[in-house]
PDB file with SEQRES, HELIX, SHEET and CRYST1 records, atoms N, CA, C and O in Angstrom:
SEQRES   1 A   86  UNK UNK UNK UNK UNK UNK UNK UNK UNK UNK UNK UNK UNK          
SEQRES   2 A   86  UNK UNK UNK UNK UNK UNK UNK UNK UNK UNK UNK UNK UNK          
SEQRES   3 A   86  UNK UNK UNK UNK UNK UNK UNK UNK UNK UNK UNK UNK UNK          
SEQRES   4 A   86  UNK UNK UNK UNK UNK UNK UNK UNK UNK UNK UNK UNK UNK          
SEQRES   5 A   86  UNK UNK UNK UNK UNK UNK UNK UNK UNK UNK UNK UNK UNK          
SEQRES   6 A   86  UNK UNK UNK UNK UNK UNK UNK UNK UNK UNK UNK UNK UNK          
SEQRES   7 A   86  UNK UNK UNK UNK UNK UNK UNK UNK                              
HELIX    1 AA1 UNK A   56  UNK A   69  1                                  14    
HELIX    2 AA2 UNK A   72  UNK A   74  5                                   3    
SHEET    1 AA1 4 UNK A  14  UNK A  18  0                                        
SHEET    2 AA1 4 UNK A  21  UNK A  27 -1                                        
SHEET    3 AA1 4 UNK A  37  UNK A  40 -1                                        
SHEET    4 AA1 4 UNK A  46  UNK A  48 -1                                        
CRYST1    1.000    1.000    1.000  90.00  90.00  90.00 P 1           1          
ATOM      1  N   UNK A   1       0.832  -1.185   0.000  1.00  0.00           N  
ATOM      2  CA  UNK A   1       0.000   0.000   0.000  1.00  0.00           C  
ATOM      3  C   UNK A   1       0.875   1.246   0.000  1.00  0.00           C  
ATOM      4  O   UNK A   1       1.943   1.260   0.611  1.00  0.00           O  
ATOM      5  N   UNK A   2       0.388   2.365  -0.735  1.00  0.00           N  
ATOM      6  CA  UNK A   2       1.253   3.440  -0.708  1.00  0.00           C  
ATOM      7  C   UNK A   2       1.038   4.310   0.291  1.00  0.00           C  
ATOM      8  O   UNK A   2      -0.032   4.035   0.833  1.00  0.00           O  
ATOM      9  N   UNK A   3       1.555   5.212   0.768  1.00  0.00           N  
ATOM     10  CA  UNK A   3       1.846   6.409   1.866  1.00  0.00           C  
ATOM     11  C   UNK A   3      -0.336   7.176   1.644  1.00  0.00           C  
ATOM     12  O   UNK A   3      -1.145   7.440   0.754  1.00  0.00           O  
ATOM     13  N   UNK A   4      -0.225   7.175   3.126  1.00  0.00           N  
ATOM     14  CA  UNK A   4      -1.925   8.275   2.928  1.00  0.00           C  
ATOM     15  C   UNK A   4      -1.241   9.369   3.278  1.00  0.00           C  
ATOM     16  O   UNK A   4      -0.390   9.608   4.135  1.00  0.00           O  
ATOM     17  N   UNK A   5      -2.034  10.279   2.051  1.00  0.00           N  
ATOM     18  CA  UNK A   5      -1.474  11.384   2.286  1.00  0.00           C  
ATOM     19  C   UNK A   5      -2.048  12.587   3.360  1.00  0.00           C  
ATOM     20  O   UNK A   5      -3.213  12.865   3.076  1.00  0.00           O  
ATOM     21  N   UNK A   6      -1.715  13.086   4.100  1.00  0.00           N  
ATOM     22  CA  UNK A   6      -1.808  14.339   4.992  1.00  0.00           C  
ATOM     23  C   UNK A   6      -1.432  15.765   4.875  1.00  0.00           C  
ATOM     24  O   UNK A   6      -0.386  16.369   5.110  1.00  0.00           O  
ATOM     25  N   UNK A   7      -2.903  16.217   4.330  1.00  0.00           N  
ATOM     26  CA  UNK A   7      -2.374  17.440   4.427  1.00  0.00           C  
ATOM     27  C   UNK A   7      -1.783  18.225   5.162  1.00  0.00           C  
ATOM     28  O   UNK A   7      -1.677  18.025   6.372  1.00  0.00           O  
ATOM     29  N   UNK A   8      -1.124  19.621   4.343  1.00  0.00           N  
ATOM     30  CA  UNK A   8      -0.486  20.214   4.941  1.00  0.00           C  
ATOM     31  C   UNK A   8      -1.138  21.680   5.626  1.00  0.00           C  
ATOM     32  O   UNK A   8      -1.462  22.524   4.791  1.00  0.00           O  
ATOM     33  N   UNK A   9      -1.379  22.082   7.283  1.00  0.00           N  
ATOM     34  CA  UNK A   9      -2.063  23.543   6.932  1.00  0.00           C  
ATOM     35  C   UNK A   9      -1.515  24.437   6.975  1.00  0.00           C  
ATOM     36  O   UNK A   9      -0.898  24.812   7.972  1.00  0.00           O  
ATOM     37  N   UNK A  10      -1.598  25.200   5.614  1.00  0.00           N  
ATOM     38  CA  UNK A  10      -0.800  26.913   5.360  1.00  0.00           C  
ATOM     39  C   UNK A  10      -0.572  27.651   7.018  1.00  0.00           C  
ATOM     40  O   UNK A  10      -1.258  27.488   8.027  1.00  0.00           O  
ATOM     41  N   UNK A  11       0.588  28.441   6.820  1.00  0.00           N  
ATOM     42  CA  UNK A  11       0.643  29.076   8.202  1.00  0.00           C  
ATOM     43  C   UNK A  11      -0.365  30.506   7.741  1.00  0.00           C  
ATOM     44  O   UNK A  11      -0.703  31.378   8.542  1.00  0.00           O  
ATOM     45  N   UNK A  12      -0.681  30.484   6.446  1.00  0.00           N  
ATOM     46  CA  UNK A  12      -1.297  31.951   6.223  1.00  0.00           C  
ATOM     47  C   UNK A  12      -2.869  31.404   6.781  1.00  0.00           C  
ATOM     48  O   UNK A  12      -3.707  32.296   6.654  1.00  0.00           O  
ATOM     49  N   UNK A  13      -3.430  30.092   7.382  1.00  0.00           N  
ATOM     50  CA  UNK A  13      -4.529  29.698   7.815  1.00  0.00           C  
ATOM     51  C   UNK A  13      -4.886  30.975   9.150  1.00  0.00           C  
ATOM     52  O   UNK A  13      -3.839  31.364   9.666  1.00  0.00           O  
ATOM     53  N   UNK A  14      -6.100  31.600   9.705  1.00  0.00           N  
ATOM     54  CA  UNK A  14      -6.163  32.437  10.600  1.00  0.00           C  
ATOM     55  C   UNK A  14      -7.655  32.661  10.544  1.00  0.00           C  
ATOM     56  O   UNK A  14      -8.512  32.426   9.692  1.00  0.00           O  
ATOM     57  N   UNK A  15      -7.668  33.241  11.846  1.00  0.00           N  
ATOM     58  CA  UNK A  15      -9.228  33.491  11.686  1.00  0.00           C  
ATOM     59  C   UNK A  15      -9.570  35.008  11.458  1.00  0.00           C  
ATOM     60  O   UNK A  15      -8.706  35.885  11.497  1.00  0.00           O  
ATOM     61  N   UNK A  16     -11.063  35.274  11.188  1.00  0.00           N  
ATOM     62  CA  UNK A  16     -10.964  36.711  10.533  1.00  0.00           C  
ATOM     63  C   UNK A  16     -12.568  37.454  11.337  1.00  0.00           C  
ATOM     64  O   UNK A  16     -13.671  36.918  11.228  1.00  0.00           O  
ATOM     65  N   UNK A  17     -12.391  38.325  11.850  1.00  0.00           N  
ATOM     66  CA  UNK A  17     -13.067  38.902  12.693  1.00  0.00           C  
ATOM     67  C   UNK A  17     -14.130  39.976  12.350  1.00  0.00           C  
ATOM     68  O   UNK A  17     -13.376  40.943  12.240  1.00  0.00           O  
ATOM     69  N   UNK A  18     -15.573  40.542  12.067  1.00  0.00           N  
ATOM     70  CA  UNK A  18     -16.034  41.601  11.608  1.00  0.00           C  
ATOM     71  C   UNK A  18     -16.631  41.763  13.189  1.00  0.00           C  
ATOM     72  O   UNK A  18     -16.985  40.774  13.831  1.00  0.00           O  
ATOM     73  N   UNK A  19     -16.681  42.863  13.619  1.00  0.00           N  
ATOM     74  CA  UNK A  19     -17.364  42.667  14.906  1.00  0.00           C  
ATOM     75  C   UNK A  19     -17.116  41.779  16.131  1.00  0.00           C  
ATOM     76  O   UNK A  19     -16.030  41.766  16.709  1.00  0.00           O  
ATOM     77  N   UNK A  20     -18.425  40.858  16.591  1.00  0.00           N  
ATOM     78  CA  UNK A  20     -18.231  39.490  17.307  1.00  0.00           C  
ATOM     79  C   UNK A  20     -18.657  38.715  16.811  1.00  0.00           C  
ATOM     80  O   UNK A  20     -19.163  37.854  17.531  1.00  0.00           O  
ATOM     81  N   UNK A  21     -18.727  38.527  15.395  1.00  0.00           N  
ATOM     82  CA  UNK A  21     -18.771  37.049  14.629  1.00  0.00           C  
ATOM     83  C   UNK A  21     -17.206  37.293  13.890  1.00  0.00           C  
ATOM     84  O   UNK A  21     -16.650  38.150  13.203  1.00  0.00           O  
ATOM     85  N   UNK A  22     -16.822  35.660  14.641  1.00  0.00           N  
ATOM     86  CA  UNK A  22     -15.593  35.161  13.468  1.00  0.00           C  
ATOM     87  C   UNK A  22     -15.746  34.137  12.852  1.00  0.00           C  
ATOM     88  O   UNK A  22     -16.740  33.430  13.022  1.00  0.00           O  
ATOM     89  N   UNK A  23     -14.662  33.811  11.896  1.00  0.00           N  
ATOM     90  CA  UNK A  23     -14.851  32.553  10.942  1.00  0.00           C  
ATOM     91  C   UNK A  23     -13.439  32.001  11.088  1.00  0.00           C  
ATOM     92  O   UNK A  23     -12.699  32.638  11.839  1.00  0.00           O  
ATOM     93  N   UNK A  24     -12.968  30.960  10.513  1.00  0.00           N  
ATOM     94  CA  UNK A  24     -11.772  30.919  10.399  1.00  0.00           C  
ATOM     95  C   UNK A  24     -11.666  29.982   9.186  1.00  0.00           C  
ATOM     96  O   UNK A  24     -12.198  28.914   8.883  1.00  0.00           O  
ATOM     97  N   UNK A  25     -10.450  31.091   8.406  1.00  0.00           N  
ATOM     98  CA  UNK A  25      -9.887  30.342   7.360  1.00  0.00           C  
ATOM     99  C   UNK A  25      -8.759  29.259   7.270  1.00  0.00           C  
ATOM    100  O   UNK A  25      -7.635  29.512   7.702  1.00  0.00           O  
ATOM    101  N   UNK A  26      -9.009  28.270   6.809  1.00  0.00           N  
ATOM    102  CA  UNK A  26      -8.435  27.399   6.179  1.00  0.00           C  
ATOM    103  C   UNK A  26      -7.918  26.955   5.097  1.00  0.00           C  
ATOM    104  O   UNK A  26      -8.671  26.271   4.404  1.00  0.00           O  
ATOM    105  N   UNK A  27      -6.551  27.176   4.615  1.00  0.00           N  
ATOM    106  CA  UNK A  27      -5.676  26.552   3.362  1.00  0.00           C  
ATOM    107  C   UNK A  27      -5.114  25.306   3.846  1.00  0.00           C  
ATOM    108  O   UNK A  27      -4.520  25.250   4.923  1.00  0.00           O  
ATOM    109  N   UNK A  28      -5.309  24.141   2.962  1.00  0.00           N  
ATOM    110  CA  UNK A  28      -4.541  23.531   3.197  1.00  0.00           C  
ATOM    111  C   UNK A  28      -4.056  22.657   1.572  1.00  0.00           C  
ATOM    112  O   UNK A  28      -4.760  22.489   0.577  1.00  0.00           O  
ATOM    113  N   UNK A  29      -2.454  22.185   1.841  1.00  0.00           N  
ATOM    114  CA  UNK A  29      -2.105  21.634   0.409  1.00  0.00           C  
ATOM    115  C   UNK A  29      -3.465  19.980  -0.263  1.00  0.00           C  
ATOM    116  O   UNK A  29      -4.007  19.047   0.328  1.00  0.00           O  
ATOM    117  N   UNK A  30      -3.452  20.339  -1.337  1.00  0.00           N  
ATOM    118  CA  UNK A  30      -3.948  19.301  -2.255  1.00  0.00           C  
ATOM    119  C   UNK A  30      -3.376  18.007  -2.353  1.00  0.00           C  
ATOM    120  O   UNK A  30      -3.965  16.991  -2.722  1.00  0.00           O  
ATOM    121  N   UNK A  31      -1.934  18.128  -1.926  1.00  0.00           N  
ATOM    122  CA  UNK A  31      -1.557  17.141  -2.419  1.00  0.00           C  
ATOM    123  C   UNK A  31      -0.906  16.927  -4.244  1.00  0.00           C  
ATOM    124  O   UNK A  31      -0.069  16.122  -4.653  1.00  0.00           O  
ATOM    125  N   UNK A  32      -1.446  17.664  -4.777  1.00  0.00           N  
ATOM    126  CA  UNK A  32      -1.005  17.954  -6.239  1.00  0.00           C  
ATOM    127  C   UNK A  32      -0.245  19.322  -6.551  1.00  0.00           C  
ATOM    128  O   UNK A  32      -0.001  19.856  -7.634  1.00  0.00           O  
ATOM    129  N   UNK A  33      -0.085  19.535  -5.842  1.00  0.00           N  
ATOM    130  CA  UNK A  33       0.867  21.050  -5.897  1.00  0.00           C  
ATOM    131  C   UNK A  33      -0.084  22.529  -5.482  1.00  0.00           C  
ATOM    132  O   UNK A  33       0.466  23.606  -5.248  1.00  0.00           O  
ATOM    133  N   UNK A  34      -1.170  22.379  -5.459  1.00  0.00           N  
ATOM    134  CA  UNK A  34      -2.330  23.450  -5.046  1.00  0.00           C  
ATOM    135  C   UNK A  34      -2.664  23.319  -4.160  1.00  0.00           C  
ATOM    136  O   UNK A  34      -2.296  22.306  -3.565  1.00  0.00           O  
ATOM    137  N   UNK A  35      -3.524  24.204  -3.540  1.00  0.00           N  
ATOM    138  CA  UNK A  35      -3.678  24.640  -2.190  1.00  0.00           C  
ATOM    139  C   UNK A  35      -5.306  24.670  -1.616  1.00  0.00           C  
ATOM    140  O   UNK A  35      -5.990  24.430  -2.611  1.00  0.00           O  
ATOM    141  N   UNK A  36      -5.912  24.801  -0.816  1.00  0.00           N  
ATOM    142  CA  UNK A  36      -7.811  24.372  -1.109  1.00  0.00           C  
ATOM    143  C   UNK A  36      -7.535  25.447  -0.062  1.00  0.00           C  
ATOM    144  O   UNK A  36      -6.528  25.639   0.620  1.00  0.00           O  
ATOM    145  N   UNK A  37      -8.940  26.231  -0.130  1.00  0.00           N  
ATOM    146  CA  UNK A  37      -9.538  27.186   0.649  1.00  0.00           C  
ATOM    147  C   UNK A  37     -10.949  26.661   1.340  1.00  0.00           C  
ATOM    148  O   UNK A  37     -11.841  26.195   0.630  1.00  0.00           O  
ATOM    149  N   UNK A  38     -11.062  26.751   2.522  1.00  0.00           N  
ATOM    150  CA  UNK A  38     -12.323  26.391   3.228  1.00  0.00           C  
ATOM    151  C   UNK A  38     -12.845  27.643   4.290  1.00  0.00           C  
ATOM    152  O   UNK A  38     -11.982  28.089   5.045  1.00  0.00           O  
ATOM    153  N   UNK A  39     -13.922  28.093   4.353  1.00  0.00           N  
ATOM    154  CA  UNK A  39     -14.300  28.793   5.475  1.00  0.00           C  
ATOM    155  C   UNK A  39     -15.214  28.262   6.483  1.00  0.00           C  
ATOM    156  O   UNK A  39     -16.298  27.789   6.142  1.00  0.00           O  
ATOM    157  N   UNK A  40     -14.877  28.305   7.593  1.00  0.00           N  
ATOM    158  CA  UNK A  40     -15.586  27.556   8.561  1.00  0.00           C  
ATOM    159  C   UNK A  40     -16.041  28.639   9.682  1.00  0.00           C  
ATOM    160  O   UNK A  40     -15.402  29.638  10.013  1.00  0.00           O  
ATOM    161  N   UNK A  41     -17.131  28.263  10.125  1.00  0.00           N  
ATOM    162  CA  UNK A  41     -18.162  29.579  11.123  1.00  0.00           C  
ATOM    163  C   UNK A  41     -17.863  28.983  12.326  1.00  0.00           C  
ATOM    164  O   UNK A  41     -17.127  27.996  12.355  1.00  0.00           O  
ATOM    165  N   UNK A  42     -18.509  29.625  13.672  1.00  0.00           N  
ATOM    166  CA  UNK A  42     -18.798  29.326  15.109  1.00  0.00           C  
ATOM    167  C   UNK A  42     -19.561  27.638  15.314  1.00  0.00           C  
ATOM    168  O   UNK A  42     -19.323  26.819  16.202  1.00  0.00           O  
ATOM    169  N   UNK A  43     -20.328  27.549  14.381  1.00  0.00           N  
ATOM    170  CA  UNK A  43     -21.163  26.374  14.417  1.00  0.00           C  
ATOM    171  C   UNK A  43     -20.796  24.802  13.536  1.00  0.00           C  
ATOM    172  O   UNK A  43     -21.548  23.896  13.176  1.00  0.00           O  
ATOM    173  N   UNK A  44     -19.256  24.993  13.401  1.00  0.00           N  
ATOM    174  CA  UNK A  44     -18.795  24.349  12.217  1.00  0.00           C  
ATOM    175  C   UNK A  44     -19.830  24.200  10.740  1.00  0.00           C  
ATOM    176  O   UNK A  44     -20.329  23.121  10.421  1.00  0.00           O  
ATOM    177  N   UNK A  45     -20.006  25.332  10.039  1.00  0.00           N  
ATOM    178  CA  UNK A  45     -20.630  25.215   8.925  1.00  0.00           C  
ATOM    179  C   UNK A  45     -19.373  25.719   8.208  1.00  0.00           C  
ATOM    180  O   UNK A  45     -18.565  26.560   8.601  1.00  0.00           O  
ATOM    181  N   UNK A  46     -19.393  24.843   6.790  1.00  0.00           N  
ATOM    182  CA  UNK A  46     -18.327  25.389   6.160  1.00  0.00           C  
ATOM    183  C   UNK A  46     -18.133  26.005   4.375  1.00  0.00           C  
ATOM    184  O   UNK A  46     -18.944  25.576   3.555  1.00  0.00           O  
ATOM    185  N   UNK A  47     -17.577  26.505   4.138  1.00  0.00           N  
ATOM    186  CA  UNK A  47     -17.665  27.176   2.718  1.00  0.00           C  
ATOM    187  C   UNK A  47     -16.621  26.685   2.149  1.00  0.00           C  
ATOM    188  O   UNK A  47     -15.617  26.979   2.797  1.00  0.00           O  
ATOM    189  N   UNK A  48     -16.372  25.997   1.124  1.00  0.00           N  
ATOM    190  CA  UNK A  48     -15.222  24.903   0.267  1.00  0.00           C  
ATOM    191  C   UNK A  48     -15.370  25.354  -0.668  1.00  0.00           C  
ATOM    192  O   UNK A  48     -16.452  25.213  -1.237  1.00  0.00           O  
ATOM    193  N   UNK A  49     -14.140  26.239  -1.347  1.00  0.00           N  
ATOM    194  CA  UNK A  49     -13.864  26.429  -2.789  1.00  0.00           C  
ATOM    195  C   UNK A  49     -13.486  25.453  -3.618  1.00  0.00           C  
ATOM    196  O   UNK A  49     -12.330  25.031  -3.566  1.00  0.00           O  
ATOM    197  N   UNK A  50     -14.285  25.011  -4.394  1.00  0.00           N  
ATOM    198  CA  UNK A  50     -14.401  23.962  -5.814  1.00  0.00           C  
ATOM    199  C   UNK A  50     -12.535  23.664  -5.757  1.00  0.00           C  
ATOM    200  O   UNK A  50     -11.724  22.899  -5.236  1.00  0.00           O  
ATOM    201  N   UNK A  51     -12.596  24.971  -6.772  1.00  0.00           N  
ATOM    202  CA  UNK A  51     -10.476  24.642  -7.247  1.00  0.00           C  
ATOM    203  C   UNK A  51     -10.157  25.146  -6.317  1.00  0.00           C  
ATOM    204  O   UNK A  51     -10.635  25.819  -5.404  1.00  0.00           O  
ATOM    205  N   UNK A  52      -8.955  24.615  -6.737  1.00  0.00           N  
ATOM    206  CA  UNK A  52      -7.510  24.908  -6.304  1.00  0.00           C  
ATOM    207  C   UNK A  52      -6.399  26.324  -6.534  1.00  0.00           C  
ATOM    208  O   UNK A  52      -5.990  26.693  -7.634  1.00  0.00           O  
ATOM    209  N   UNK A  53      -6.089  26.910  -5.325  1.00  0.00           N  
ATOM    210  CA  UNK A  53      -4.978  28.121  -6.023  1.00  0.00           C  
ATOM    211  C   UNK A  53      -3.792  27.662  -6.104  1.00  0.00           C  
ATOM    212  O   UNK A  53      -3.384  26.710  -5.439  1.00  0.00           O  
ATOM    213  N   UNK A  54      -2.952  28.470  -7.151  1.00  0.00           N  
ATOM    214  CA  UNK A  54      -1.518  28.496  -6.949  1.00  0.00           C  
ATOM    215  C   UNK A  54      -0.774  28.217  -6.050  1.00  0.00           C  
ATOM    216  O   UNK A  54       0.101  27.356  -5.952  1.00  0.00           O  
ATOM    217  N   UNK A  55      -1.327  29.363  -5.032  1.00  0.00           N  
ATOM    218  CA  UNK A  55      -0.523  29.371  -3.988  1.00  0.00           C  
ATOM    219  C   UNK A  55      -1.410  29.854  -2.626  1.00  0.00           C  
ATOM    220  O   UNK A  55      -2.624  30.006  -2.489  1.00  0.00           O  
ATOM    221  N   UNK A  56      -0.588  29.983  -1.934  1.00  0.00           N  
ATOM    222  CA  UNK A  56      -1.237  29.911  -0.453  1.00  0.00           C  
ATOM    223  C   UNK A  56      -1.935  31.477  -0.164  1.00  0.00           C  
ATOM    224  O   UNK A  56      -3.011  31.760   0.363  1.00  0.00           O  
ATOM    225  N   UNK A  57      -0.687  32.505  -0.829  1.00  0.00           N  
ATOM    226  CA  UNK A  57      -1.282  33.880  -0.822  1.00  0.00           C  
ATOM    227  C   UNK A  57      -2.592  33.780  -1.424  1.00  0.00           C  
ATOM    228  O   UNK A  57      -3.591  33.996  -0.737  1.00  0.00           O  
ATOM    229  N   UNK A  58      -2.692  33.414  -2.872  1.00  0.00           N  
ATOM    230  CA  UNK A  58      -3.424  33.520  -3.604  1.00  0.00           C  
ATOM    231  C   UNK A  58      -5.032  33.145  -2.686  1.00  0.00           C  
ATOM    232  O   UNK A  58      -6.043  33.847  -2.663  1.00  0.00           O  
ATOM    233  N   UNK A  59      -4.840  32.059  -2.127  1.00  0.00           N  
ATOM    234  CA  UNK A  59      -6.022  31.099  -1.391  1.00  0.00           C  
ATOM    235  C   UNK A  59      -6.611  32.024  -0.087  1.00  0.00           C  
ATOM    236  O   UNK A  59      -7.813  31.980   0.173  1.00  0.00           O  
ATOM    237  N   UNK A  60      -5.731  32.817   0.668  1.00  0.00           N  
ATOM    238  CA  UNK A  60      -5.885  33.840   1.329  1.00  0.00           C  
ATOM    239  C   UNK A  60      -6.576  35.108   0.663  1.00  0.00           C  
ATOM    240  O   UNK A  60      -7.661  35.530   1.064  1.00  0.00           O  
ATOM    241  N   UNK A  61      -5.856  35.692  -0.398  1.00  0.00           N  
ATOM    242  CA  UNK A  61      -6.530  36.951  -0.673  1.00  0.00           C  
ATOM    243  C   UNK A  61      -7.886  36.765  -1.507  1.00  0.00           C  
ATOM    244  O   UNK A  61      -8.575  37.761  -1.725  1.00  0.00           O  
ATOM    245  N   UNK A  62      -8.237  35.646  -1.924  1.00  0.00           N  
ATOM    246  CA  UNK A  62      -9.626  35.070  -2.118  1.00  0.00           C  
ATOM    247  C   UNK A  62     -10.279  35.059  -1.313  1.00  0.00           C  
ATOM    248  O   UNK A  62     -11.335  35.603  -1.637  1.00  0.00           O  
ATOM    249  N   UNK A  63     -10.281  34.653  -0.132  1.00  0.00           N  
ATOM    250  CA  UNK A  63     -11.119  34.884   1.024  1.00  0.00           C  
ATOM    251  C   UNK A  63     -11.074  36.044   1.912  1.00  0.00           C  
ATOM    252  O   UNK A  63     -11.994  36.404   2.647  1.00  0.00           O  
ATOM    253  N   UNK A  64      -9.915  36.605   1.785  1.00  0.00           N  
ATOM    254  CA  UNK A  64     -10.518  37.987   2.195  1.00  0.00           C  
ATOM    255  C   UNK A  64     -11.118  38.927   1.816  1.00  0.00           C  
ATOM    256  O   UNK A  64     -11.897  39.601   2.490  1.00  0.00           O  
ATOM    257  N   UNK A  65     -10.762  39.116   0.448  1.00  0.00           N  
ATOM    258  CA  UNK A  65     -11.549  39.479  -1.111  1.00  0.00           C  
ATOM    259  C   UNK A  65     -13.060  38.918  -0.727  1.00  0.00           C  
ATOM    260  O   UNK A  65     -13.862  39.847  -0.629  1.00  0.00           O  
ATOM    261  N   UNK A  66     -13.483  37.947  -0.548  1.00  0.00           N  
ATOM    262  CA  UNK A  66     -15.404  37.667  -0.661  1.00  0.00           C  
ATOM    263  C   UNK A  66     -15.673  37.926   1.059  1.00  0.00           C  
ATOM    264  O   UNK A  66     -16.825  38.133   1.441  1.00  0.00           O  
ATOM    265  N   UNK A  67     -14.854  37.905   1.763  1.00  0.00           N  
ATOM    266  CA  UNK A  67     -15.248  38.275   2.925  1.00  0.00           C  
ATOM    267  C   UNK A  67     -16.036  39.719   3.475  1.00  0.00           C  
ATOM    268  O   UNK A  67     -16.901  40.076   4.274  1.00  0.00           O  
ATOM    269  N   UNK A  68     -14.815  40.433   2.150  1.00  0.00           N  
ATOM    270  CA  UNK A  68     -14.789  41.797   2.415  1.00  0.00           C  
ATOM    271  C   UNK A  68     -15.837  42.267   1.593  1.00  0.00           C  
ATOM    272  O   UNK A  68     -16.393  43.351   1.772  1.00  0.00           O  
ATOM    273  N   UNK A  69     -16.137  41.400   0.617  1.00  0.00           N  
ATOM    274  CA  UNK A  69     -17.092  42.478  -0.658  1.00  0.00           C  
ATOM    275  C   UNK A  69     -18.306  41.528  -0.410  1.00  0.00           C  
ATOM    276  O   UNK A  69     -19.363  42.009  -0.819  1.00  0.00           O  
ATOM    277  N   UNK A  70     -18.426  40.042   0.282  1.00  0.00           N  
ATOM    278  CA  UNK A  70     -19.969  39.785   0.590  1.00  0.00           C  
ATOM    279  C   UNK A  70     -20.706  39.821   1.711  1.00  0.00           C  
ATOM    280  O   UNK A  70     -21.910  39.645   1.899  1.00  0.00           O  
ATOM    281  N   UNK A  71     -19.379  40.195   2.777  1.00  0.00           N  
ATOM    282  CA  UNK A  71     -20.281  40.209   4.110  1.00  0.00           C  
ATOM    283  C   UNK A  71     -19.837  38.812   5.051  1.00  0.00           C  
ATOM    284  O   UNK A  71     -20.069  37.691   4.600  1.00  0.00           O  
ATOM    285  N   UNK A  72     -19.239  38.982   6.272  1.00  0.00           N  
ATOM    286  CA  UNK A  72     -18.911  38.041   6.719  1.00  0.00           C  
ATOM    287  C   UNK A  72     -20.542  36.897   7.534  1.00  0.00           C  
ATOM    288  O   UNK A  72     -20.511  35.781   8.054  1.00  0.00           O  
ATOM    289  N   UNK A  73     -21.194  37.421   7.399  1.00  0.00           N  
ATOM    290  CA  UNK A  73     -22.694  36.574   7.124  1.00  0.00           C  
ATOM    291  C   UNK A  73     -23.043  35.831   5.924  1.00  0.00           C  
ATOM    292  O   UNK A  73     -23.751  34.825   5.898  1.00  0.00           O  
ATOM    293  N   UNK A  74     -22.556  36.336   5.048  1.00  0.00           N  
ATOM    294  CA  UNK A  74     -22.705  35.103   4.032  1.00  0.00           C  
ATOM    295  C   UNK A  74     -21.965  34.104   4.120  1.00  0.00           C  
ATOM    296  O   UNK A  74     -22.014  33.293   3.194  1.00  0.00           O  
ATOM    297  N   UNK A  75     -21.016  33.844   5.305  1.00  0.00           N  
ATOM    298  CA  UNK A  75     -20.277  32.824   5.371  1.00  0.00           C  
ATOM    299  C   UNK A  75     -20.968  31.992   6.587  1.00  0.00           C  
ATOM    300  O   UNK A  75     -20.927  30.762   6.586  1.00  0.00           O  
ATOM    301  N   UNK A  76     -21.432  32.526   7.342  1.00  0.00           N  
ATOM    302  CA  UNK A  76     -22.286  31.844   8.652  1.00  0.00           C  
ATOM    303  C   UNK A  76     -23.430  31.360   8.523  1.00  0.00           C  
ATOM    304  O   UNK A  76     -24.308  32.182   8.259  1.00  0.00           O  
ATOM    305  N   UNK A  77     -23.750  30.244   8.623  1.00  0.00           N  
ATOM    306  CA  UNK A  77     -24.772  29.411   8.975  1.00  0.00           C  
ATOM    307  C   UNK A  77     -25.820  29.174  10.004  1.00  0.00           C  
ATOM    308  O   UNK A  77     -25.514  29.329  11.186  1.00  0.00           O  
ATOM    309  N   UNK A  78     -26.720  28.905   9.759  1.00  0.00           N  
ATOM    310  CA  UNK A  78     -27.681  28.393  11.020  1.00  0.00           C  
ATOM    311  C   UNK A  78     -27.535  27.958  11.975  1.00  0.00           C  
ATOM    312  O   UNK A  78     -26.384  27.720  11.608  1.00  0.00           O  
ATOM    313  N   UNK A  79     -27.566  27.521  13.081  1.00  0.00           N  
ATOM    314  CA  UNK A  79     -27.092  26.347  13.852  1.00  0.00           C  
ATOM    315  C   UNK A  79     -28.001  25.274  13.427  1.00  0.00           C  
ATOM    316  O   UNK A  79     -29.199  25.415  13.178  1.00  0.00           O  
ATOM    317  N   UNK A  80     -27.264  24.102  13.364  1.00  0.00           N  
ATOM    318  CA  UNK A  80     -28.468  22.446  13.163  1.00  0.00           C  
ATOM    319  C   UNK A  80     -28.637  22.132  14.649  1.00  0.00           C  
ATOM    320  O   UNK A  80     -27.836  22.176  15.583  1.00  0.00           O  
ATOM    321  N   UNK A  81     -29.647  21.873  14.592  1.00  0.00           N  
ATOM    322  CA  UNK A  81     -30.423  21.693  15.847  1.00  0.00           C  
ATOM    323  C   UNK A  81     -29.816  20.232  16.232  1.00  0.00           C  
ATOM    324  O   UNK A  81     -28.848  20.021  15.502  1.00  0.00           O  
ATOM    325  N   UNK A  82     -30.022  19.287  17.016  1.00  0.00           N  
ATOM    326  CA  UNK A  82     -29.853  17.971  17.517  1.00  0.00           C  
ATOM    327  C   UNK A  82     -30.696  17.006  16.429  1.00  0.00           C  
ATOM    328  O   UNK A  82     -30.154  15.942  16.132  1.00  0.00           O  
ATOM    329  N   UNK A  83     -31.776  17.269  15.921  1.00  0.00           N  
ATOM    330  CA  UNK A  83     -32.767  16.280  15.515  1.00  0.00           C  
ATOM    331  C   UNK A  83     -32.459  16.561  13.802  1.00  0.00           C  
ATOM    332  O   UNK A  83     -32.869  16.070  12.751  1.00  0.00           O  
ATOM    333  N   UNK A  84     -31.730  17.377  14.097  1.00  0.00           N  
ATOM    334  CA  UNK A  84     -30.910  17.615  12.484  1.00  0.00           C  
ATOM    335  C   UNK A  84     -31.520  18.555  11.367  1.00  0.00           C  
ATOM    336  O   UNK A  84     -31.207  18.635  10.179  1.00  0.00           O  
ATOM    337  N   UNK A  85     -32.504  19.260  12.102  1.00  0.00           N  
ATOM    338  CA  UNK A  85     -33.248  20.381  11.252  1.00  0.00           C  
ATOM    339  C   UNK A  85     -32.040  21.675  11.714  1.00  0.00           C  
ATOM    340  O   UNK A  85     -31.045  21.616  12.436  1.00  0.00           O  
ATOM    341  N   UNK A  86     -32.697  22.888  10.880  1.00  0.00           N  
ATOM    342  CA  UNK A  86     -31.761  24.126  10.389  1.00  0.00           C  
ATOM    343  C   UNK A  86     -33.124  24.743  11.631  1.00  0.00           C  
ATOM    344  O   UNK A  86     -33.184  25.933  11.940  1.00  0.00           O  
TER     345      UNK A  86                                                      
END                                                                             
């Protein structure tokens, strides 16, 4: 069997603050030479960019870029209740 691979997480990973809601971003390597962007809320809900960037900057100033121009609420979620409704 060959090696499982483990990603790697960017040190540019951090969380990002508007007020008293934060989120925190996540880069981590692909494994193929690119880098994945994820945004994750208070309630673990999360936002996963499809592709892949270049690079790690790149994967960063993407998310601060839609953070900044959509509103850090469009990244936050509902809470799921226990019985698994929104």
């Amino acid at each position: 069997m060959g090696e499982e691979f483990a990603p790697k997480e960017s040190e540019l990973s951090q969380i990002y603050r508007e007020g008293e809601v934060s989120v925190q971003i996540d880069i981590y390597e692909d494994g193929e030479g690119g880098w994945l962007l994820e945004i994750v809320d208070e309630h673990n809900n999360s936002t996963v960019w499809e592709d892949a960037f270049e690079s790690e900057r790149e994967a960063l100033d993407e998310a601060l870029d839609a953070l900044k121009e959509e509103g850090i609420a469009t990244f936050v979620g509902p809470v799921q209740e226990a019985d698994g409704s929104w």
